[in-house]
ROZABA-623212 format. One line per field, with one value per atom (N, C-alpha, C): x, y, z. Coordinates in pm, 1 decimal, always signed. Layout:
BEGIN
xx = (X ...)
yy = (Y ...)
zz = (Z ...)
END
This chain:
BEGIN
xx = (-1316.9 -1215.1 -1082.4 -1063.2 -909.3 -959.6 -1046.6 -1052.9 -1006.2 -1078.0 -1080.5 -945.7 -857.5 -713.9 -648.0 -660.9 -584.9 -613.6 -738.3 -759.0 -713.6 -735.1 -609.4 -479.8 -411.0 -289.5 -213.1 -367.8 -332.3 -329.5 -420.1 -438.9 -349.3 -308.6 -126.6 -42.3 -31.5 +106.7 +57.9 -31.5 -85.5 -42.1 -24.7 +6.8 +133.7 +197.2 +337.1 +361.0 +496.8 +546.3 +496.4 +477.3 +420.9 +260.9 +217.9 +84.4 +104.3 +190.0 +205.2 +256.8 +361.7 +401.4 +249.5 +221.7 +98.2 +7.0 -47.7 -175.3 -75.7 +78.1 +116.3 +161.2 +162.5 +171.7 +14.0 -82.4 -207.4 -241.5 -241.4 -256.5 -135.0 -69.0 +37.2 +5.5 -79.8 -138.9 -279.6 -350.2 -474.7 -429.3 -340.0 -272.2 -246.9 -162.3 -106.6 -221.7 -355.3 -470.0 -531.7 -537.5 -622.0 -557.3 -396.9 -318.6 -311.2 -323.5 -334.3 -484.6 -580.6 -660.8 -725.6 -624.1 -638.7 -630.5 -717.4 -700.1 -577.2 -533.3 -380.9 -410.8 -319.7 -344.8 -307.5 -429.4 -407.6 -283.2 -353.7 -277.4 -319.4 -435.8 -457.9 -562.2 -526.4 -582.3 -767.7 -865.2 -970.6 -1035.0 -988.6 -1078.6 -1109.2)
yy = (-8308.3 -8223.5 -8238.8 -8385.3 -8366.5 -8340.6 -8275.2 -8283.3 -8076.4 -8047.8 -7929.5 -7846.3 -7934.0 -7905.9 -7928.0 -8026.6 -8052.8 -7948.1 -7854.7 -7760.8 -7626.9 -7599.0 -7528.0 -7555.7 -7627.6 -7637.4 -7635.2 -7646.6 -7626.6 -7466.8 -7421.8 -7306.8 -7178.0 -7190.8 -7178.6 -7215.9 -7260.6 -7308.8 -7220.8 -7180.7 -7132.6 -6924.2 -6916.5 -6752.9 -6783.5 -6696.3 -6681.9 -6563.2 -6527.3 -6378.7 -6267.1 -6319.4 -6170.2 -6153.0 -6222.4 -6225.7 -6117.0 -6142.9 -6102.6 -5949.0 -5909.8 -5830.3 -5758.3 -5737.2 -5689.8 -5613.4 -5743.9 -5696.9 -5565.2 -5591.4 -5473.5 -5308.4 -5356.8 -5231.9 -5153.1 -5280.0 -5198.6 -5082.5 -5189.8 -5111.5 -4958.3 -4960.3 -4897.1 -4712.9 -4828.4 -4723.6 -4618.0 -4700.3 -4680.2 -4568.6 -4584.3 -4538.8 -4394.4 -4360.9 -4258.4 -4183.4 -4251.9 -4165.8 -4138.7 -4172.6 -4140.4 -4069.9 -4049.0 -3962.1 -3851.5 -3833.3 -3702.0 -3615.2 -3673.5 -3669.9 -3590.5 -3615.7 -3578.6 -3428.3 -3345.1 -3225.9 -3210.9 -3066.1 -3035.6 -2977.3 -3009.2 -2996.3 -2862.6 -2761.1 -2620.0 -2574.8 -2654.3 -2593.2 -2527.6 -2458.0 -2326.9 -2374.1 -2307.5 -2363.9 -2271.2 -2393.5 -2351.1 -2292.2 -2373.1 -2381.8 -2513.2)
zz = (+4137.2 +4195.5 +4121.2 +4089.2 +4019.6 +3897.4 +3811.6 +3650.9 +3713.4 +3784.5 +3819.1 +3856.1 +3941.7 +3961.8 +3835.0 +3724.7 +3615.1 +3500.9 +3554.1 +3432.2 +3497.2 +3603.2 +3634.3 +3624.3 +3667.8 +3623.4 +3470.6 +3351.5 +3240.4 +3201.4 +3269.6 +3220.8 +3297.2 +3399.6 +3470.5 +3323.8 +3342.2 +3189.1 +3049.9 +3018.7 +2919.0 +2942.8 +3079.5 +3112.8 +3100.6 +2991.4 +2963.7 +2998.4 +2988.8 +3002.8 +2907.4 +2829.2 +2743.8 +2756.7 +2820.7 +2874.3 +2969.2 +3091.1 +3221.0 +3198.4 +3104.6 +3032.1 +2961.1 +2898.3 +2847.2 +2931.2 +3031.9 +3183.3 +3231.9 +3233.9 +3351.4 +3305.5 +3106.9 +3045.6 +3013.2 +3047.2 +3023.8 +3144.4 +3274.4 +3410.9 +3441.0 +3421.6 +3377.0 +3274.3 +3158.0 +3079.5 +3154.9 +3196.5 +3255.7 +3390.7 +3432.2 +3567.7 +3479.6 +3459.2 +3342.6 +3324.6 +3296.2 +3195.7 +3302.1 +3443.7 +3540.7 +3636.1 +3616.1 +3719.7 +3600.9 +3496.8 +3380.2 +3396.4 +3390.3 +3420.3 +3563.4 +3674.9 +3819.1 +3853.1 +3892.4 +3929.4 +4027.3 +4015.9 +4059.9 +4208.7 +4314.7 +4425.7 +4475.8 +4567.7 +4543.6 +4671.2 +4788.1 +4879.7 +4981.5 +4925.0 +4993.8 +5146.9 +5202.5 +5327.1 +5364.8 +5392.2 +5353.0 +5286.5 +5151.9 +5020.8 +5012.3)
END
């Protein structure tokens, strides 16, 4: 159990900001390509 907490806690220290930076420009990107992607909302009532 403690070899297990000590390798987490290494691998915590190893996520830096441009890590964290990166994951949130990917999701970000992915978001963009799947709201472009999204059919346009008609309106029309019973269709």
């Amino acid at each position: 159990m403690k070899n297990k907490l000590a390798l987490l806690a290494l691998s915590a220290q190893k996520i830096n900001r441009q890590h964290v930076q990166l994951v949130f420009v990917l999701v970000s990107l992915a978001m963009l390509v799947l709201g472009t992607g999204a059919p346009a909302d008609g309106g029309g009532v019973g269709q």
